[in-house]
C-alpha angles and dihedrals in degrees: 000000000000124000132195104227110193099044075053095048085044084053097063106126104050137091132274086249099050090053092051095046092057091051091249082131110045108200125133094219128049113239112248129223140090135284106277099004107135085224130063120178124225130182109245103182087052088047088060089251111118 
């Protein structure tokens, strides 16, 4: 997974969705969990990690 950084770092200020939408966070599957909750789920098999 590669990140560009400072166009993350430029994009401080919207929101998560935003961020995802434009392709700043490159996963193929959107994390799971709850507004506020300490713990988000992500698939890790679907990501290629496994």
């Amino acid at each position: 997974m590669t990140i560009n950084v400072e166009v993350l770092i430029n994009s401080l200020g919207k929101t998560y969705k935003e961020i995802f939408d434009e392709g700043l966070i490159p996963y193929k599957t959107k994390p799971a969990g709850f507004s506020g909750d300490e713990v988000v789920c992500l698939d890790m098999v679907k990501e290629g990690v496994g």
